[in-house]
N, C-alpha and C positions, 0 to 999 in steps of 0.2 A: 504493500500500500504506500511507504514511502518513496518509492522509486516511482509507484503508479502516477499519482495527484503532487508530488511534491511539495507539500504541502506544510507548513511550519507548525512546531508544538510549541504551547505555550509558553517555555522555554525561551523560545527564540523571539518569541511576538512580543513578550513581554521587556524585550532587552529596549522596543522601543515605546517610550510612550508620548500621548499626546496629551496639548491641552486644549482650552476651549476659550478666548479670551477676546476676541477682534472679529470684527465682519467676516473677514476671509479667515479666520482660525483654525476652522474645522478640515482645513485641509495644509495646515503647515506642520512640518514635523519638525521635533524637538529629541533630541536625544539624550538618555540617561543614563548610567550608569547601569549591569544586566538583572535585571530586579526580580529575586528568588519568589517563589508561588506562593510562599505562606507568606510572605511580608505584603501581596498584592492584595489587589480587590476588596480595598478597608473603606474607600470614599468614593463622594458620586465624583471626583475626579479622575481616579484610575477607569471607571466607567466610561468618562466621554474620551479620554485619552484612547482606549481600544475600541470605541465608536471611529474614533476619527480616523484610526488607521486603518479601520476597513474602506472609510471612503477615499484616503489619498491611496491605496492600493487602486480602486477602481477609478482614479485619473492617471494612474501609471501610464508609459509609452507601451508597454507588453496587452493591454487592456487598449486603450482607446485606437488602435492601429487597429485591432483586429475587430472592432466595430467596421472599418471599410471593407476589410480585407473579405468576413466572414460575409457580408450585406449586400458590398457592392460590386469588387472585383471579376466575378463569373459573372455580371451581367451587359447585356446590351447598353449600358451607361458608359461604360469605359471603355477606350482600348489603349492597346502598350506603347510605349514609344521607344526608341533604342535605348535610354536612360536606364529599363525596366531592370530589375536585377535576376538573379536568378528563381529564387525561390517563387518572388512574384508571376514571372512569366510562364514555369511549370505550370502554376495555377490558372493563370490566365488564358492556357492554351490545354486545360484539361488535360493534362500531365501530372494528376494529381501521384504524391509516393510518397508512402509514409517516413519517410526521412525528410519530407520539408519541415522547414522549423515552423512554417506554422500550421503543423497539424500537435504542436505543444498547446496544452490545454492547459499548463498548470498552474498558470494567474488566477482564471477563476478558482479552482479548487484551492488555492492561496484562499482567495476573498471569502469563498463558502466557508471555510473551514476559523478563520479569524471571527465572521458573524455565530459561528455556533460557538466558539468559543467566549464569547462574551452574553449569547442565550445562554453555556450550561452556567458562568458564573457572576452575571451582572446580579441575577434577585438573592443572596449570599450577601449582597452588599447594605442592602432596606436592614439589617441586623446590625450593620457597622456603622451607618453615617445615617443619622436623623435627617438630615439635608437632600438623600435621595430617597425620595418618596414615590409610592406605587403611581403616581401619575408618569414620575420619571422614567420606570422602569417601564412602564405601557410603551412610552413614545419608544423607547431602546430595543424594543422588545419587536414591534411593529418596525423598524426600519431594519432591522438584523436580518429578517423572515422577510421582506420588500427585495433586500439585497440578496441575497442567496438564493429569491426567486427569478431574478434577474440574470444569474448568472447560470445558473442549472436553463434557463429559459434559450439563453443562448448557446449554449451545449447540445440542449435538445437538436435544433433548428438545424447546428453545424455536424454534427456528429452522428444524431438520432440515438442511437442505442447508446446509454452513457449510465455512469454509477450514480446513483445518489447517495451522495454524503449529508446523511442529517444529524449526525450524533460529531461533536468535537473530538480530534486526534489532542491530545492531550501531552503525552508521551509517547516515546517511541516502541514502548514494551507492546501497546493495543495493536491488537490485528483486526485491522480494519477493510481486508477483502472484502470487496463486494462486487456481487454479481451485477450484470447490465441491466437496467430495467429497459420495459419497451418503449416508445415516444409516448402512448397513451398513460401508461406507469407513472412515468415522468410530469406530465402533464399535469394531471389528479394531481403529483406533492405539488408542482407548482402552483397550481388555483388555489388548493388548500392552506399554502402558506401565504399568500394573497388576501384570499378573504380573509384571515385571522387579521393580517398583517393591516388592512383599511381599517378595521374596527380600530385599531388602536394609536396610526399616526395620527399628528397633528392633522389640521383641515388646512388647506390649500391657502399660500396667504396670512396665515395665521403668524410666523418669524418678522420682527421686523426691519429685516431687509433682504432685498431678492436674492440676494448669494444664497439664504436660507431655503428663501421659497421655492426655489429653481433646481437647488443643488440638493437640495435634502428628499427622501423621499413622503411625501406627502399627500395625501387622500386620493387629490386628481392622478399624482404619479402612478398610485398602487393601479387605481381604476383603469389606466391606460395601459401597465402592461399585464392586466386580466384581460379585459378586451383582446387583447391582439393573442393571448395565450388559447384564449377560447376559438379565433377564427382557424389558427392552427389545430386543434383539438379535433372541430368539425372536419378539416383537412384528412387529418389524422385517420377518424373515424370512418369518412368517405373513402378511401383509402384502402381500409383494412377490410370494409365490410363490401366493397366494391358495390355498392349502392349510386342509387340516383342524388343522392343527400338528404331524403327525407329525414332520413336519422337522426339528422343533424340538426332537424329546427329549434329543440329548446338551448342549443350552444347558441345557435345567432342570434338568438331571444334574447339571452343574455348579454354577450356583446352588445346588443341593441340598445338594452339598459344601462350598461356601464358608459357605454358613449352618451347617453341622451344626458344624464349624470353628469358628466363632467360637462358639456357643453352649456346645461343648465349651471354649473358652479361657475363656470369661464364667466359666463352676463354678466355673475356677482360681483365676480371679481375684476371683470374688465368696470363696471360702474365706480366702485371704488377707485382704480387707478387712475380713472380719467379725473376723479372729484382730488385727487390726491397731485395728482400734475396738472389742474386746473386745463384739463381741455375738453370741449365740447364736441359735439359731433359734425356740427357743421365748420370742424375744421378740417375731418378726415378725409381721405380719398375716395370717396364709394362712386363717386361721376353719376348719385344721384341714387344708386342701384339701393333698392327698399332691401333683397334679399341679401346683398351682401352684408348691409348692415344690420340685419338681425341677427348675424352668427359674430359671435368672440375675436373676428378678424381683426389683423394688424392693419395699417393703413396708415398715409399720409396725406400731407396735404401737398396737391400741386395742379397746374391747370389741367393740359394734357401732354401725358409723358410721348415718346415716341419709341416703338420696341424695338429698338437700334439701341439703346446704351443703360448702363448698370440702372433699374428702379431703387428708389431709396426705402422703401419699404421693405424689399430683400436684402438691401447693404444691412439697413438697422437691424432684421433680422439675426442676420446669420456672423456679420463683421463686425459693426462700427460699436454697438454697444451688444453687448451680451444680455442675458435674463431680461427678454423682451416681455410683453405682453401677454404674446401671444403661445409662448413656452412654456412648457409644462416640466420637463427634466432636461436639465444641463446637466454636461460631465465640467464642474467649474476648471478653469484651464487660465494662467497667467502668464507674464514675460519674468514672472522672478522666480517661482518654483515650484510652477506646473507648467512645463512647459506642453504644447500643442507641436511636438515634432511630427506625429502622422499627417500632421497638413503641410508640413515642412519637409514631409515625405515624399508623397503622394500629389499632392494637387500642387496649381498655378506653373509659372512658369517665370522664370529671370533675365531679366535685361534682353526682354527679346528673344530670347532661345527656351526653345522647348525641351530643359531639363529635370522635368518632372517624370514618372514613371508612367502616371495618366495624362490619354486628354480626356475629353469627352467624345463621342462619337458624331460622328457627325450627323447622324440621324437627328442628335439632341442639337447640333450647332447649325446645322442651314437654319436659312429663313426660311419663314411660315408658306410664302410662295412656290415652293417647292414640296412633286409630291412626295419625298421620301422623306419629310421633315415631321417630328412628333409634334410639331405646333406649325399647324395647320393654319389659322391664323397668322395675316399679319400684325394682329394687337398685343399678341399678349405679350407679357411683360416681362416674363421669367426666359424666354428662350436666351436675351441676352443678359439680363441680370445672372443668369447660372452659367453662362459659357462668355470667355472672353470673345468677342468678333472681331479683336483686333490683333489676331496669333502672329508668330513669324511668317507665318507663309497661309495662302487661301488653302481654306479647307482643311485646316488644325486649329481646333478649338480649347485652347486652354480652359479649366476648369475655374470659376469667376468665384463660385458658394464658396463661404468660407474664406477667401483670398483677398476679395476687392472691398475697399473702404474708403468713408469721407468723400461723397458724393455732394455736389450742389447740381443748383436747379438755374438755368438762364434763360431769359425770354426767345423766345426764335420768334423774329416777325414773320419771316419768310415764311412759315408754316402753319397758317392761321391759329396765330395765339398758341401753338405747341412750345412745351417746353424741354431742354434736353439736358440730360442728364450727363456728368463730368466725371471722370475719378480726378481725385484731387490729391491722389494718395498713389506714387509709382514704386510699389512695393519692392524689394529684391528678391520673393522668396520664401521670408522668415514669417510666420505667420505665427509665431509662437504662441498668443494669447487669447486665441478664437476657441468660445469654450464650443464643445458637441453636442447637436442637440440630439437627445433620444426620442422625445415624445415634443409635439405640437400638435394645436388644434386641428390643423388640417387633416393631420396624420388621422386623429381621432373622426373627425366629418369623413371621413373617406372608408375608414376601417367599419363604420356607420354603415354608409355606403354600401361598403361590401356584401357586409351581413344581412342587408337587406334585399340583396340584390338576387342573393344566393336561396333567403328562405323564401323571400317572391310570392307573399302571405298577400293574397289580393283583399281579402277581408280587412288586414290590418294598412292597407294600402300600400304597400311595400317599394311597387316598382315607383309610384309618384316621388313618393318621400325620399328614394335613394336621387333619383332623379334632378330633384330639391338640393340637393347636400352637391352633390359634382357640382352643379351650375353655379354654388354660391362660390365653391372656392376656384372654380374658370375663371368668373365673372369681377373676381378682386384684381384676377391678373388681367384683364380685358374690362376695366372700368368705366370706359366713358360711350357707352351704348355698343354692343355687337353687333358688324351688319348680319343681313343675315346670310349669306356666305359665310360668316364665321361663325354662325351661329351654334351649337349642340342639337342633336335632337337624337331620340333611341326611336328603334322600331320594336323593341321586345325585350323580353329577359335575358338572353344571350347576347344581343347585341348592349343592354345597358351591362352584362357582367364587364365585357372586354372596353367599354367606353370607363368603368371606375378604374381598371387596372393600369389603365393610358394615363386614365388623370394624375392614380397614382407616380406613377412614372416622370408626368409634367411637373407636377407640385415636389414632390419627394427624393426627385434625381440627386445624388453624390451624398447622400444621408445613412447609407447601411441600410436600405429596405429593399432595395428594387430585387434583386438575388433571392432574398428570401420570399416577396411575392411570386417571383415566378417560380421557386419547388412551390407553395403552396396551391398553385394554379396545378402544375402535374401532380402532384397526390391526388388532389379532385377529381383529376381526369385519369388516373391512374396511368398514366403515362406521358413520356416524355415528349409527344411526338408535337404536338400543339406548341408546347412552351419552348422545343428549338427553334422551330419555322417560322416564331416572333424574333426572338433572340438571335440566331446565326446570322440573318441576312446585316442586320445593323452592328455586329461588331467584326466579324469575321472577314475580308475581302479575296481570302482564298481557304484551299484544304475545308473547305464548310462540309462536305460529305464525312472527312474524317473525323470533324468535331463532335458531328451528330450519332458517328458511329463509339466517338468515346462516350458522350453522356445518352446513349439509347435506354440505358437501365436509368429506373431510379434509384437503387443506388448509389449510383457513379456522381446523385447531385449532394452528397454528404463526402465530407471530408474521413479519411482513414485515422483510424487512433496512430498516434508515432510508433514506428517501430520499437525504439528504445522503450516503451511501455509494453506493448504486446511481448516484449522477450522476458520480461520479468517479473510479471503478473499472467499467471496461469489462467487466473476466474475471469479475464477479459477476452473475449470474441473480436477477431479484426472483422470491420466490413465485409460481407464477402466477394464484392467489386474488385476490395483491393487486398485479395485473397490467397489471391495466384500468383502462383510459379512464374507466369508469364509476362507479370503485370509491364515489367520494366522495359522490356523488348517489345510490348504489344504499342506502349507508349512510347 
């Protein structure tokens, strides 16, 4: 088990401890002297001390990299560029082998294993320090169980068949083998430590300041990655029972509830923050649109943008100030000591040269007037807010989300009253302080979306109201009236399934979801064949029959456990994709 999860004993965790003192606190680490287990766990400070290191673990560079890596990499969002290293480009080119380093799994099993260990000994402490009180230990209690659903969540998705570690390694004497449970297995702990886990954080909002609100795990956070655990569930289940998805309708029911929940918190919360920055609505960008403005959307003010250069609603978003709005979980990220190197990785591009690993595809970088472009429209506003349009060369789209900041607004007379947008900021590169987002509203409207799309409950109205939900978050990025050429419109259930998975794609590119929508489109369908023949044509430009003939299986779209684990842990089962004898020569 030590050599499996690698995973540290309290021992080791406790040589560091944190405190809790400053805005940004909760994620700066302080080092002590290596502090023996009976002298620990006496105050509610040794408590937030081994809170906090579970959350500066989960902004490590081992952790926030493999948010792209595991999300977005295999998807028609990206492709390589000579830059690409090696490990990355195996992956990229479904070469997967259990000797890439990132089929190492053992950050999360880090993170799991530091949150159980402060479940088995935070309430041990309500006996030592009158000062940590059963409310205290609720909130500690509910973000440990948040956290570790999070990360077992993401194991699922990338690995499938995976251990669950619910009991703390303590010492090295425990044998802690454990067998693989199945994704559905998995699943179940995950919701169940979810729902425990909302009952007991804070509410949304509640910290007072958004380092807290954003970074911490908090009502709306728990509810959004139940939601999305439940669309995979359904997946899951569709899947295994090789069904139509009927099966599935009380999962999307749920989902349904959980989104409608936070969306309804978001109202609260976005009226607050507007009374709290003294701004009104008729200062915001809606170009008028009722339904945009009835959902929790970000927005600005300006006349009319043009979808040629960076929108400042996506800068504000994603760059220029972090813990927007419209955010529900950030990975908090600074220039002093959290740095954001996977954007310093991965994305933008320097002085002109395309020295980043990714660009974006060009499917995502043409303009809208073209038909092999995902924005179809010429309005909307994210095709060049997320893709630079101004690369070394036509038709290499550096990657903008995340990279581009410090946008202003200037009048263009020549373009009836339009106004256009600047970068005012010529980066080199270093993106150090851009935190990640995990969870936004959209993400949540969309995952809505999904779910309704899927259970298609005409009683409860399903197909209007998913219908509803796409158009509001189109309609922010195409603000100021859609012709109708650019308009949306579904013919049916199938057609509006594959119209949310586009949007998602539109709204959500370069975020660590698009990869995982598309396995959960093939579990649906139980097979791979639909989700290449989206995917291959837009990232691939040769060898596309042998890509299709590597990921034919569904297994082939889960990552292998690493070799060095499989040789030393018996009780683990390799994929059996990457099973064979042959695997290395077939690849």
């Amino acid at each position: 088990m030590k050599k499996t999860f690698k995973i540290f004993s309290i021992a080791t965790l406790t040589a560091v401890v944190l405190t809790m003192t400053g805005c940004t606190d909760f994620l700066t680490i302080y080092p002590t002297d290596k502090v023996v287990l009976e002298d620990f766990w006496k105050n509610k400070a040794d408590v937030n001390g081994m809170v906090a290191n579970s959350y500066k673990n989960l902004v490590s560079d081992a952790f926030v990299k493999r948010v792209f890596v595991y999300g977005e990499l295999r998807s028609d969002d990206v492709i390589e560029t000579t830059h690409i290293g090696t490990d990355l480009k195996y992956i990229n080119n479904a070469n997967l082998l259990a000797t890439n380093g990132y089929c190492d799994w053992s950050i999360y099993y880090k993170i799991i294993n530091n949150c159980n260990i402060v479940l088995h000994f935070a309430p041990q402490v309500l006996e030592e320090d009158p000062d940590f009180t059963q409310g205290d230990l609720d909130v500690v209690r509910g973000e440990m169980l948040a956290m570790r659903a999070l990360c077992h969540f993401y194991l699922v998705r990338t690995f499938r068949d995976i251990p669950l570690l619910k009991e703390a390694k303590i010492d090295d004497s425990q044998d802690l083998n454990i067998k693989q449970s199945t994704p559905l297995e998995a699943l179940d702990f995950i919701l169940a430590d979810l729902k425990e886990a909302e009952s007991l954080v804070l509410p949304s909002g509640s910290y007072n300041n958004e380092t807290y609100n954003k970074g911490r795990f908090t009502a709306d956070a728990v509810r959004a990655i139940r939601a999305d655990a439940l669309l995979w569930k359904a997946a899951f289940t569709q899947f295994q029972s090789k069904s139509d998805g009927s099966d599935c309708y009380d999962f999307y029911t749920e989902c349904i509830d959980y989104c409608e929940r936070i969306i309804a918190d978001r109202k609260q919360y976005l009226i607050d923050w507007k009374k709290k920055n003294n701004i009104g609505m008729e200062e915001e960008q809606t170009g008028g649109n009722a339904l945009v403005a009835s959902y929790p959307l970000e927005t600005h003010p300006a006349t009319k943008a043009l979808a040629s250069s960076h929108d400042e609603t996506y800068v504000k978003i994603f760059t220029d100030k972090n813990n927007r709005k419209e955010s529900i979980l950030e990975l908090q990220l600074d220039e002093d000591n959290n740095h954001n190197y996977a954007i310093c990785a991965f994305y933008g591009y320097e002085q002109g040269q395309s020295s980043m690993p990714f660009m974006a595809s060009s499917y995502l970088g043409k303009k809208g007037s073209d038909e092999n472009s995902l924005y179809e429209g010429k309005t909307d506003l994210r095709r060049a807010s997320y893709t630079d349009q101004h690369g070394p060369e036509e038709d290499v789209f550096p990657i903008a989300k995340y990279t581009t900041r410090l946008t202003r607004v200037a009048p263009n007379s020549s373009s009836e009253g339009q106004a256009e947008y600047y970068n005012t900021n010529s980066d080199d590169g270093r993106y150090y302080w851009q935190n990640v987002i995990l969870y936004r509203i959209t993400d949540v409207m969309l995952m809505e979306a999904e779910a309704r799309a899927f259970r298609a409950d005409s009683v409860k109205n399903d197909l209007p109201e998913a219908f509803k939900l796409v158009k509001a978050v189109y309609y922010r990025s195409n603000p100021w009236g859609v012709s109708p050429k650019d308009s949306i419109k579904y013919s049916g259930t199938a057609n509006l399934q594959e119209m949310v998975l586009k949007e998602r794609q539109r709204e959500l590119c370069f975020e660590g979801k698009r990869w995982f929508d598309l396995v959960r489109m093939a579990l649906r369908d139980g097979s791979t064949n639909n989700m290449l023949n989206i995917m291959v044509p837009h990232k691939y430009e040769s060898n596309q029959s042998a890509i299709k003939s590597k990921m034919a299986s569904i297994d082939a779209l889960f990552f292998p456990i690493a070799e060095s684990v499989i040789k030393t842990d018996t009780m683990l089962v390799q994929n059996s994709v990457w099973n064979k004898k042959d695997v290395i020569s077939k690849n």
